[in-house]
LUMDO-400325 format. One line per field, with one value per residue: residue number from 0; residue in three letters; chain; x, y, z of N, C-alpha, C in turn. Coordinates in steps of 0.05 Angstrom, whole numbers, padded with zeros to 5 digits, always signed. Example, Ala and Ser with C-alpha at 12.3 -4.5 7.8 and 13.67 -1.06 7.14 Angstrom:
BEGIN
num = 0:1
residuo = ALA:SER
cadena = A:A
n.u = +00264:+00257
n.v = -00114:-00045
n.w = +00156:+00142
ca.u = +00246:+00273
ca.v = -00090:-00021
ca.w = +00156:+00143
c.u = +00264:+00258
c.v = -00066:+00001
c.w = +00156:+00157
This chain:
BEGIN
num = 0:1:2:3:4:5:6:7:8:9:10:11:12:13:14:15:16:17:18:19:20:21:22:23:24:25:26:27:28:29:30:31:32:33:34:35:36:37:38:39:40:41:42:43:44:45:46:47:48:49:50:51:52:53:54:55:56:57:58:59:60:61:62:63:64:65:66:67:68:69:70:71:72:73:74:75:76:77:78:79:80:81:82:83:84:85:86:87:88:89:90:91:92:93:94:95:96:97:98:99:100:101:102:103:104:105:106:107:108:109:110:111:112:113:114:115:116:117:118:119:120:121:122:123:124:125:126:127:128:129:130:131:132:133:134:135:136:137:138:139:140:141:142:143:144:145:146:147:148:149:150:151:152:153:154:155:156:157:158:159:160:161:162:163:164:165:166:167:168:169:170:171:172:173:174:175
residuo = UNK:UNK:UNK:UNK:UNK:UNK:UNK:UNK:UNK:UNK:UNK:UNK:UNK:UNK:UNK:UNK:UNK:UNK:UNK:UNK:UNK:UNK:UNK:UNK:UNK:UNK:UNK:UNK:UNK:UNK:UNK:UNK:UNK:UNK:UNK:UNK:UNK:UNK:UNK:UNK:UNK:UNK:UNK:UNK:UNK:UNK:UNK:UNK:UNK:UNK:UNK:UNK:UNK:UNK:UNK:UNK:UNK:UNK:UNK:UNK:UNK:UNK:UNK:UNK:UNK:UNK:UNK:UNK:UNK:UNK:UNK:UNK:UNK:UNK:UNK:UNK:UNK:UNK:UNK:UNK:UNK:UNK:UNK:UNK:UNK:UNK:UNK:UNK:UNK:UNK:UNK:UNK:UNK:UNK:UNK:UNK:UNK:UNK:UNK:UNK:UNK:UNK:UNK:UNK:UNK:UNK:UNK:UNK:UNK:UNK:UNK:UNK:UNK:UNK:UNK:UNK:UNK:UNK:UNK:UNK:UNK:UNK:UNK:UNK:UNK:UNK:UNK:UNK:UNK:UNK:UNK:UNK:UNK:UNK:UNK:UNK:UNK:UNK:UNK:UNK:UNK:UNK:UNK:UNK:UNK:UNK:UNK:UNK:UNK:UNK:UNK:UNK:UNK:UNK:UNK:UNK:UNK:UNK:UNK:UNK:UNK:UNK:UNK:UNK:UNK:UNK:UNK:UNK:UNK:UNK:UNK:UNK:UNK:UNK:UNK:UNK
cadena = A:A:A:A:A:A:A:A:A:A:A:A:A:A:A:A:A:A:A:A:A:A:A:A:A:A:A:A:A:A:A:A:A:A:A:A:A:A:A:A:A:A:A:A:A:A:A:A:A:A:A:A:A:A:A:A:A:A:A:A:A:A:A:A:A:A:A:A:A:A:A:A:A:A:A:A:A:A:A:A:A:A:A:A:A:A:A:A:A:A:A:A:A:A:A:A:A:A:A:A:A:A:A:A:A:A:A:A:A:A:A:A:A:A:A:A:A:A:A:A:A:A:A:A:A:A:A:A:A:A:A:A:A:A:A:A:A:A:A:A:A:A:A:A:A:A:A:A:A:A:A:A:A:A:A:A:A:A:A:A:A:A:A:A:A:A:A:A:A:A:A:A:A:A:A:A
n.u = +00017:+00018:-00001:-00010:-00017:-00023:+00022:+00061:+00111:+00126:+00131:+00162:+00201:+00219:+00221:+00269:+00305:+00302:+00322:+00370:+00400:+00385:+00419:+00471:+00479:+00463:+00517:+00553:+00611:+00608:+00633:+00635:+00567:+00561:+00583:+00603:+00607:+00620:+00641:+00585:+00546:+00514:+00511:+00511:+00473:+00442:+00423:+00397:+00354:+00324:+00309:+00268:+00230:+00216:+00184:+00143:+00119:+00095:+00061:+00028:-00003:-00017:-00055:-00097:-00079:-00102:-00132:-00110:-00098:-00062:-00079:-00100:-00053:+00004:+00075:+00125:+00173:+00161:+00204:+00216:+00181:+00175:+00230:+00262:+00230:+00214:+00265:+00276:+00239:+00247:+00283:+00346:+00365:+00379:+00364:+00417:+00433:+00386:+00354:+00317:+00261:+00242:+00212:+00233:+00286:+00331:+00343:+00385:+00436:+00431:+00441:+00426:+00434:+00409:+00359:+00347:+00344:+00300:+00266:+00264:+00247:+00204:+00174:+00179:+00155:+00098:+00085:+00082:+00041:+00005:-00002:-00016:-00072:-00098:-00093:-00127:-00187:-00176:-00156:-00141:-00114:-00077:-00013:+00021:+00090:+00140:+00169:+00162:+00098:+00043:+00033:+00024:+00005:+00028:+00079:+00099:+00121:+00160:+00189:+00207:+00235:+00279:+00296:+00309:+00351:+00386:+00408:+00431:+00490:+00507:+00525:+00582:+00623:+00634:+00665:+00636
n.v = -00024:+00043:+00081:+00153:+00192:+00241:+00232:+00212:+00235:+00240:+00180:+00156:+00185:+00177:+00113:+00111:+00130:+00094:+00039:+00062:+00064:+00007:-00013:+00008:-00021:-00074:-00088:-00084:-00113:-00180:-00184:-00134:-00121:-00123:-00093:-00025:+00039:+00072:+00076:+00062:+00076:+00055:-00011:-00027:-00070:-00050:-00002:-00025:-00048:-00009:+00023:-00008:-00015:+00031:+00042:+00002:+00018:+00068:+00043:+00014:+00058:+00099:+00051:+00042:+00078:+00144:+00186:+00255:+00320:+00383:+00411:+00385:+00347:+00371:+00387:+00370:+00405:+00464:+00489:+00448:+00442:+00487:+00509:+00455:+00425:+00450:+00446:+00395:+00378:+00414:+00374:+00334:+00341:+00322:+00332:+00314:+00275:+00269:+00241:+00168:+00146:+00107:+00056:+00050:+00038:-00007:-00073:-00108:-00147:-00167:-00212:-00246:-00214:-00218:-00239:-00181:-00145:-00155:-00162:-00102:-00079:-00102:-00084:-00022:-00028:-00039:+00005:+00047:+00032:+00032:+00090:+00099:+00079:+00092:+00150:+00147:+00147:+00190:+00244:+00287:+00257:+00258:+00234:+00221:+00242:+00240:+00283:+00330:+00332:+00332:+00310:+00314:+00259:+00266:+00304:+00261:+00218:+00248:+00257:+00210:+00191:+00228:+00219:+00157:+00167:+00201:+00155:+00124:+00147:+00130:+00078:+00036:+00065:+00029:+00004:+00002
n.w = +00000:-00021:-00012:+00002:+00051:+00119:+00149:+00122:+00104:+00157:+00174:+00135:+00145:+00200:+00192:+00168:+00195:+00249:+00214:+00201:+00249:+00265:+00226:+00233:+00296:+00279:+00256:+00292:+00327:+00362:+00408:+00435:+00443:+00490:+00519:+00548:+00529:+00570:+00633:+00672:+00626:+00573:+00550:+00474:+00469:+00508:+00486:+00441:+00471:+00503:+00464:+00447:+00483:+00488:+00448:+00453:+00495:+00477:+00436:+00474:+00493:+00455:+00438:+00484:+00521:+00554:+00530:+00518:+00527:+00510:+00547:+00600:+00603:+00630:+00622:+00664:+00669:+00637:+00607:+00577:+00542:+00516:+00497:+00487:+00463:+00406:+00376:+00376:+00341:+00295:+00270:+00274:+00319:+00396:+00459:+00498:+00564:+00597:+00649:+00622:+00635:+00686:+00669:+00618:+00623:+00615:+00634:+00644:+00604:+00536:+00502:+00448:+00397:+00343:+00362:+00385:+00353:+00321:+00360:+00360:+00314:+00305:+00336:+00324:+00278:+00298:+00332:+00281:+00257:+00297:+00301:+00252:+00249:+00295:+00274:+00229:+00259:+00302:+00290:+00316:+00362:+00422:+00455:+00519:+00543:+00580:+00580:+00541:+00544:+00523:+00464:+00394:+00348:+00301:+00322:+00364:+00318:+00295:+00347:+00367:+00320:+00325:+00371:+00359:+00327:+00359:+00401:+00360:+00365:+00398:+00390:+00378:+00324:+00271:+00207:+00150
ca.u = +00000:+00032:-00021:-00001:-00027:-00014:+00034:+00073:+00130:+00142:+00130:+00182:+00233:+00222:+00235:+00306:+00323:+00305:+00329:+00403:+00396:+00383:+00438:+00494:+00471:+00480:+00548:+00567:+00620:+00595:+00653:+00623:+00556:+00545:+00610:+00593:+00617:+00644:+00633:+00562:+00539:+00494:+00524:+00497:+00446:+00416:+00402:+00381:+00329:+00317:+00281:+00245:+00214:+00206:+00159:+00127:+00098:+00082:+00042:+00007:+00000:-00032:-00080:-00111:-00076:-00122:-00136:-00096:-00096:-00044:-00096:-00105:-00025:+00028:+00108:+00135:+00176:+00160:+00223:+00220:+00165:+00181:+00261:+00271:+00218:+00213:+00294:+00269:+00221:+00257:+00302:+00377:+00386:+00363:+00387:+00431:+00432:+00364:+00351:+00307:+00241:+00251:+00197:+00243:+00308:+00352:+00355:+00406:+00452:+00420:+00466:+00423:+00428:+00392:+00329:+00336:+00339:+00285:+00244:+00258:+00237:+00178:+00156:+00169:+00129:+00076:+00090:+00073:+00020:-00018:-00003:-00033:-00099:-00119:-00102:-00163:-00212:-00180:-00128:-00129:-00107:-00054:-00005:+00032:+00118:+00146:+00189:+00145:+00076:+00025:+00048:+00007:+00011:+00056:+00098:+00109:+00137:+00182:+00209:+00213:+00261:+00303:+00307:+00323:+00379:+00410:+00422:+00456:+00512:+00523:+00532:+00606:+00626:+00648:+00676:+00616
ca.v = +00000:+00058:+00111:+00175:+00199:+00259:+00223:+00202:+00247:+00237:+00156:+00157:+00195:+00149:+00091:+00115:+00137:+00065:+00026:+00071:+00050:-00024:-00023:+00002:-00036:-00103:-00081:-00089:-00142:-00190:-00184:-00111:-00119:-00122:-00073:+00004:+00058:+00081:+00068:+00080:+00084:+00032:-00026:-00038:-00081:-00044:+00015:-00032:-00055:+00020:+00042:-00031:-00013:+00058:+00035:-00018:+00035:+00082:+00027:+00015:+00094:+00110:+00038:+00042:+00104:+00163:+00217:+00280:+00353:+00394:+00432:+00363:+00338:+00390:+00376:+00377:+00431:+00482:+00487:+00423:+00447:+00515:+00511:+00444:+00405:+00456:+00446:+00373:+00375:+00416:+00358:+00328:+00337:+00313:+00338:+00294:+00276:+00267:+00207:+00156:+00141:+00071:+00043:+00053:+00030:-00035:-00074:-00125:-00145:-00185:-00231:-00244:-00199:-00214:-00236:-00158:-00123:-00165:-00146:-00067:-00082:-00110:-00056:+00002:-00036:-00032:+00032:+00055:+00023:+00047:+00113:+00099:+00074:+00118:+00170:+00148:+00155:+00209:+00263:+00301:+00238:+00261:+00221:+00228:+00243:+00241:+00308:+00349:+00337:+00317:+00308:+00305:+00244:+00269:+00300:+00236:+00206:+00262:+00258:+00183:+00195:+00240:+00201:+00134:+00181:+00199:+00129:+00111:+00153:+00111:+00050:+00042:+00065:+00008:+00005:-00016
ca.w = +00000:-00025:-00002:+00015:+00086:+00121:+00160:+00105:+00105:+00178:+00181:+00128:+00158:+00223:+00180:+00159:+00229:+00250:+00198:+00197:+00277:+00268:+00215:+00260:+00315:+00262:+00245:+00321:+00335:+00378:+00426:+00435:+00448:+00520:+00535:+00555:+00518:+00582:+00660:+00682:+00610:+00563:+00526:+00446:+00474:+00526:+00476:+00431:+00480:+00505:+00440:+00444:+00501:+00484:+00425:+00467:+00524:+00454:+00429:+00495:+00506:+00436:+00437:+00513:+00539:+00558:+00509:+00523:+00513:+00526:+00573:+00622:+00623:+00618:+00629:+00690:+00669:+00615:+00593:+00559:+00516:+00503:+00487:+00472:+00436:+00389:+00362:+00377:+00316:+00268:+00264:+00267:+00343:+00411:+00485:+00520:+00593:+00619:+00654:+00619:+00662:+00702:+00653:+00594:+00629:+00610:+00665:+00633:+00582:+00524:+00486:+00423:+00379:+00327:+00379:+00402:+00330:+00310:+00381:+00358:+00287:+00309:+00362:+00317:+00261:+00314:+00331:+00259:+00253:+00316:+00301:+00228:+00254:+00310:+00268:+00225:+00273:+00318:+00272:+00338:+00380:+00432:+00477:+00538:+00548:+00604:+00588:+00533:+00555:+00506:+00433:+00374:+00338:+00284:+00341:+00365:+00306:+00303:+00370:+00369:+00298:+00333:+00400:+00353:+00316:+00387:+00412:+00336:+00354:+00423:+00386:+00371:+00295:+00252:+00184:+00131
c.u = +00018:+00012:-00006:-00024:-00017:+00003:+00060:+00106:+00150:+00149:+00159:+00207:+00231:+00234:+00261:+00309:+00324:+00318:+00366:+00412:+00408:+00413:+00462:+00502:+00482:+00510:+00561:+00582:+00599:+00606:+00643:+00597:+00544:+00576:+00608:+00612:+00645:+00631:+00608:+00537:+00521:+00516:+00502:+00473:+00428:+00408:+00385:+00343:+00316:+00298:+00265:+00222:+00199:+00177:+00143:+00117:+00093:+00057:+00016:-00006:-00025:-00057:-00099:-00098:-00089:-00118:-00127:-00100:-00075:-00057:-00097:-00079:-00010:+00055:+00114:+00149:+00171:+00171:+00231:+00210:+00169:+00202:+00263:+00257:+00209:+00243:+00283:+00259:+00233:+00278:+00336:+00383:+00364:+00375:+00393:+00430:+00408:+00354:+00323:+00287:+00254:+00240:+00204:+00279:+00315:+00357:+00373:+00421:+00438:+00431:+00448:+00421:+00413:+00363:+00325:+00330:+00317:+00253:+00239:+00249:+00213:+00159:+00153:+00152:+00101:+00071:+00077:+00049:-00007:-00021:-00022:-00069:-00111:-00119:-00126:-00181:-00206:-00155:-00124:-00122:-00082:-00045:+00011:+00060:+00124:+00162:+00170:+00117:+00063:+00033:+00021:+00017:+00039:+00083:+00114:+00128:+00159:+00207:+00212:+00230:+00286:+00318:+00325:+00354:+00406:+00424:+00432:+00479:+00519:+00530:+00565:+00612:+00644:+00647:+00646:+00631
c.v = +00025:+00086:+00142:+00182:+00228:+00260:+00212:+00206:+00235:+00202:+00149:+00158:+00182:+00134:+00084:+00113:+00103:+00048:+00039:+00052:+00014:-00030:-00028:-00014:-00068:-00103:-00080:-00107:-00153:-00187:-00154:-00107:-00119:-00111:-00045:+00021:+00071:+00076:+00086:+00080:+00056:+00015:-00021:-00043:-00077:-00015:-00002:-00035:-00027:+00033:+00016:-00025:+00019:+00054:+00021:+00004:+00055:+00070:+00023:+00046:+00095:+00089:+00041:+00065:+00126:+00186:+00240:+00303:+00369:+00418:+00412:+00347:+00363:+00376:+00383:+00397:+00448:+00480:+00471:+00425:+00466:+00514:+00478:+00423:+00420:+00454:+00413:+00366:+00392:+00399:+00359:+00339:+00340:+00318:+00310:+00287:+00282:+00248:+00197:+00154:+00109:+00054:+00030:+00041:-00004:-00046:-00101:-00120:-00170:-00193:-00235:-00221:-00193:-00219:-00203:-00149:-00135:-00155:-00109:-00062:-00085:-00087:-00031:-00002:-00022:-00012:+00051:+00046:+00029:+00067:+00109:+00091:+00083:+00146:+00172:+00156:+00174:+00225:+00275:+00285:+00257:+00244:+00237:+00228:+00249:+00273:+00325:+00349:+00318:+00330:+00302:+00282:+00253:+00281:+00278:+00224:+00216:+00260:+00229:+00187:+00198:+00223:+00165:+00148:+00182:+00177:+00118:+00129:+00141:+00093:+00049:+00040:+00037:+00015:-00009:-00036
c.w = +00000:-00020:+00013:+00040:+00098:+00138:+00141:+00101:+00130:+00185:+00156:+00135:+00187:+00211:+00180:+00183:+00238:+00233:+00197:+00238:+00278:+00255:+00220:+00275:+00303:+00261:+00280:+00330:+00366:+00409:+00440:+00447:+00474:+00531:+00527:+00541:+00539:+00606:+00669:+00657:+00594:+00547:+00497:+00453:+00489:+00511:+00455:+00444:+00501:+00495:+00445:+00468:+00507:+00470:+00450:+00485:+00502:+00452:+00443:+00508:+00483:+00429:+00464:+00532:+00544:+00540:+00533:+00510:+00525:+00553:+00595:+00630:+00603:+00632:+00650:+00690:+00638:+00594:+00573:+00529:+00504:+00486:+00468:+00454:+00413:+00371:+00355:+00341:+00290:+00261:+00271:+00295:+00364:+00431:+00496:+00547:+00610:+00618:+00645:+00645:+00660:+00685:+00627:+00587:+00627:+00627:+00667:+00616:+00572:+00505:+00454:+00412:+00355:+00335:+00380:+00375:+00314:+00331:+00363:+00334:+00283:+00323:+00345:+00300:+00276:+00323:+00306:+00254:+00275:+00309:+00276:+00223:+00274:+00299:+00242:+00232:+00292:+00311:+00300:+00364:+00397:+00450:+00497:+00542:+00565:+00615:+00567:+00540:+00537:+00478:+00417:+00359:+00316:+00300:+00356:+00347:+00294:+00321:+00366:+00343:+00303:+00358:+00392:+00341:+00342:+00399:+00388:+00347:+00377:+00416:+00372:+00339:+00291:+00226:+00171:+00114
């Protein structure tokens, strides 16, 4: 189905971001994958399974999560929404250094590799695909973020682009 949508643009440019992501992530020796960038910090496989679980509480957010307005949840701080989810959305960069909710945190090291990039393959599928069918029946659907507030659906697949972009540059460069 090659339909254009008014989602189209942005489910796109998700795609890449994911898909440049997963590709890295493949290209990971194996010897690598469950050893931290640096003390304190994520191995390969716990960002892999980071965004997996990012998607996965998306999924469950935008099918059975409570309709939002930015008038009924706002961000804990302002700031978030004012300054930086607007740089957020014009693309190509994401702030650094604010801690993951507990919900979203790695709480291992996961040795398959190809089980996990196949989990995050699967979730953002699903991911796209929720977003593509509540925005059928509700264009003004909004969800819930733990740091901008309430997102409009295509906001969402924005920030989830940029946020998969940020964790490709944790994964250690390799030669193609």
């Amino acid at each position: 189905m090659n339909t254009y949508t008014p989602f189209t643009d942005e489910i796109n440019y998700h795609q890449k971001a994911v898909k440049e992501f997963a590709q890295q992530a493949e290209r990971v020796p194996g010897e690598l994958w469950n050893i931290s960038r640096a003390p304190g910090k994520w191995t390969p496989s716990q960002e892999v399974k980071h965004l997996e679980l990012t998607y996965r509480g998306y999924v469950a957010e935008i099918r059975r999560g409570p309709d939002v307005t930015p008038e009924t949840f706002l961000p804990p701080r302002e700031v978030y929404r004012v300054k930086i989810l607007p740089r957020v959305l014009k693309g190509n960069w994401f702030p650094s250094g604010a801690k993951a909710p507990d919900y979203v945190n790695p709480d291992s090291e996961y040795k398959d590799k190809a089980d996990q990039l196949a989990g995050l393959r699967k979730w953002t599928a699903e991911f796209e695909k929720a977003v593509l069918e509540i925005a059928e029946s509700n264009t003004n659907r909004q969800v819930r973020h733990p740091y901008f507030g309430s997102l409009t659906l295509v906001e969402l697949v924005k920030v989830l682009a940029e946020h998969t972009r940020h964790h490709k540059k944790y994964l250690p460069a390799v030669d193609e």
